[in-house]
C-alpha positions in Angstrom: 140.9 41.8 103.9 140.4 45.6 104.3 137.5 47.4 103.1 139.3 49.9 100.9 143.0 50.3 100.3 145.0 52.1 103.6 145.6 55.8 102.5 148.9 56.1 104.5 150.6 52.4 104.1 153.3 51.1 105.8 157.2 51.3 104.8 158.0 49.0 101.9 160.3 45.6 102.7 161.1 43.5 99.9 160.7 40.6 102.5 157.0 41.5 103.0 156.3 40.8 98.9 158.4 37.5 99.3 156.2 36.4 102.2 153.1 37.8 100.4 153.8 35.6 97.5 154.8 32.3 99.3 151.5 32.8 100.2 149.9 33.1 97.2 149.8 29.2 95.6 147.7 26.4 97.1 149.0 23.1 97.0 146.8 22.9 93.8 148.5 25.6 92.3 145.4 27.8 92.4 146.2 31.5 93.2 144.3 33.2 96.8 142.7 36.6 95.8 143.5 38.1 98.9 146.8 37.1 99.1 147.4 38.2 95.0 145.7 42.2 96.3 147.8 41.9 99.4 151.0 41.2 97.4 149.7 43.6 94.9 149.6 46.6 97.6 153.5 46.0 98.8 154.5 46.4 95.2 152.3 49.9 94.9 154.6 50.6 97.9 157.5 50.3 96.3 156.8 52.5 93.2 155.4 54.9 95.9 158.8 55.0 97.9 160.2 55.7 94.1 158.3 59.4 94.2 156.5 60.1 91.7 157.7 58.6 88.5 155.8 55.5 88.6 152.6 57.5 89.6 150.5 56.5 86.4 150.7 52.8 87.1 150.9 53.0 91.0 147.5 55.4 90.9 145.9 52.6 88.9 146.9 49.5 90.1 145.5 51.0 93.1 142.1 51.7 91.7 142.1 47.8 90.6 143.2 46.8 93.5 140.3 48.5 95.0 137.8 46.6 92.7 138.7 43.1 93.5 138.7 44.0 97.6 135.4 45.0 96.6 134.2 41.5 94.4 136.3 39.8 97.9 134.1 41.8 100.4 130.8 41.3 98.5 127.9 39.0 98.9 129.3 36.9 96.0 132.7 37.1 98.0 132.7 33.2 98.3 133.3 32.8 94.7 136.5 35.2 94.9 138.6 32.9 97.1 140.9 32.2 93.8 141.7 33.5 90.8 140.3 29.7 89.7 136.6 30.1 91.3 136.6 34.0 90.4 137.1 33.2 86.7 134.5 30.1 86.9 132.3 32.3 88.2 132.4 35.1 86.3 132.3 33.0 83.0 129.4 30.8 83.7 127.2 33.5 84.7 128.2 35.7 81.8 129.5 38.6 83.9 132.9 39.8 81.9 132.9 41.6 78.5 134.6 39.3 76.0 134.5 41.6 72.8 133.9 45.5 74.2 133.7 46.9 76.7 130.0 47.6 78.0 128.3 46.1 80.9 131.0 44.6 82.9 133.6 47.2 83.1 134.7 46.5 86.6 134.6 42.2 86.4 137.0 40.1 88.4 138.6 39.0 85.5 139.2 42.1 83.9 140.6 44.0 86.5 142.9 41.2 87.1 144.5 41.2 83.7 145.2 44.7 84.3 147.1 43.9 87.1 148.7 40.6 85.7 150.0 42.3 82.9 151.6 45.1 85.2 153.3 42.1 87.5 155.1 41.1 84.0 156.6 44.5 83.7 157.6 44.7 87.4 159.2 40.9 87.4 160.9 41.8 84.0 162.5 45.0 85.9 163.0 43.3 88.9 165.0 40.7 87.5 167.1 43.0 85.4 167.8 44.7 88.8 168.8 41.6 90.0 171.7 40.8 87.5 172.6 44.5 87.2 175.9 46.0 88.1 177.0 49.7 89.4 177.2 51.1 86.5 173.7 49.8 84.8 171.1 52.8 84.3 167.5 51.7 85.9 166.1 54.1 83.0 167.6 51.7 80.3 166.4 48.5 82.6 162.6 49.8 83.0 162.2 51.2 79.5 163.3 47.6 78.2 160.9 45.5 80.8 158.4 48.2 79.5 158.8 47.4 76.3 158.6 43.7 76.7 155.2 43.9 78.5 152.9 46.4 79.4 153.9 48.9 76.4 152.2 46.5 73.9 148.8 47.0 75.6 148.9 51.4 76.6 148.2 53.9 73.8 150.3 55.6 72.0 150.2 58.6 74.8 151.0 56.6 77.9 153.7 54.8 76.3 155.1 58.7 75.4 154.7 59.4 79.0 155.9 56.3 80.5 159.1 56.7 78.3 159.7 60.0 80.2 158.9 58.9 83.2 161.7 56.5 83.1 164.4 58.7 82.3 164.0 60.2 85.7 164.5 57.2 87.6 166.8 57.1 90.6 170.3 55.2 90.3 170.6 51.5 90.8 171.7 52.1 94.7 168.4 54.1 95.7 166.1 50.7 94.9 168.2 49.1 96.5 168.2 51.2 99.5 163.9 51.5 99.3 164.0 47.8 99.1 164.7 47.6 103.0 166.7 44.4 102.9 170.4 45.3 104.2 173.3 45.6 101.7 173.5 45.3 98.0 174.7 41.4 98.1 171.2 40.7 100.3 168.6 42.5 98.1 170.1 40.7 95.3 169.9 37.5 97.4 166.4 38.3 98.4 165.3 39.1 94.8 166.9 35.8 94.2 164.3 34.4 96.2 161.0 36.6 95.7 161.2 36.4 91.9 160.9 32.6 91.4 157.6 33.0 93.3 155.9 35.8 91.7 157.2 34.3 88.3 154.9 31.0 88.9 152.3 33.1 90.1 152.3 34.9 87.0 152.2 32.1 85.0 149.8 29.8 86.8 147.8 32.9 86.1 148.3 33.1 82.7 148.1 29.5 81.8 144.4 30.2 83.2 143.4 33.0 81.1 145.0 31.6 78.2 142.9 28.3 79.0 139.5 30.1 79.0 140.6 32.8 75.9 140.6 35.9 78.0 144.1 36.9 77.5 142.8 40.0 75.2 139.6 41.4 77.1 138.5 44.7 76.6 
């Protein structure tokens, strides 16, 4: 695992996110960190190949992802193996804000959430990509994943901007083209594939925090 997260990163493939994400599950269904941040900075990729319209989430998922390469690369870095071990950790050695904010800010299992809750948002939009045809607007696609996920938990403000921010999406064909794959028939194929996988890692993930009450930190 890097120290900080690459300035300049490579082109985005989709196929790079699939093979992140196959990568991701132990054979005990417990999620790898550094495999989760990895598969995290492909995604960043692709909203970066996008230009600038998914800047406000792309800009801070890359701040987060920064946090937990930070908790991987500490001297507590042995208890950040797993999303399993970093939430055990953090829990029994009181080290996440459960009601407000205050002396935890930057915790594992905070900065996580932040993260799980944008992977919703991109696997709602991803799928909706995935069954779309020619003539289906990615505004209309986003704005609904949007509003199935991440708007519930942004202020009143972001959710303004975000709503704007989608209107200036490119067409169906440009994803598909920054997706790196080949023709239309094999991205959908591949999202076909990729999505499965980053759907169970989303919910093994969930299951978790919903387990231990930490669905709603601050």
């Amino acid at each position: 695992m890097a120290d900080s997260v690459a300035v300049e990163d490579p082109k985005f493939t989709l196929q790079e996110v699939l093979d992140t994400f196959k990568s991701c599950l132990s054979e005990n269904k417990e999620v790898y960190l550094e495999h989760y941040v990895a598969g995290w900075l492909g995604l960043v990729r692709f909203m970066n190949s996008l230009g600038s319209v998914f800047s406000f989430i792309a800009k801070d998922a890359v701040n987060k992802i920064q946090i937990l390469i930070n908790h991987l690369n500490g001297e507590n870095g042995a208890h950040y193996v797993t999303v399993q071990s970093m939430v055990k950790y953090e829990l029994d050695n009181q080290l996440v804000d459960l009601t407000k904010r205050a002396s935890f800010p930057e915790s594992g299992c905070r900065t996580l959430l932040r993260l799980h809750r944008a992977l919703r948002w991109l696997e709602l939009f991803l799928e909706r990509l995935r069954t779309s045809t020619e003539e289906s607007k990615t505004s209309v696609m986003c704005s609904e994943a949007y509003n199935e996920s991440l708007s519930q938990h942004h202020a009143w403000i972001i959710r303004k901007a975000a709503g704007t921010a989608f209107w200036a999406l490119p067409g169906r064909a440009t994803f598909f083209d920054v997706m790196n794959v080949g023709t239309p028939e094999q991205v959908v194929a591949m999202l076909g594939d990729a999505l499965p996988l980053i759907s169970e890692v989303y919910q093994v993930t969930e299951n978790l925090y919903a387990q231990n009450n930490i669905l709603d930190l601050p």
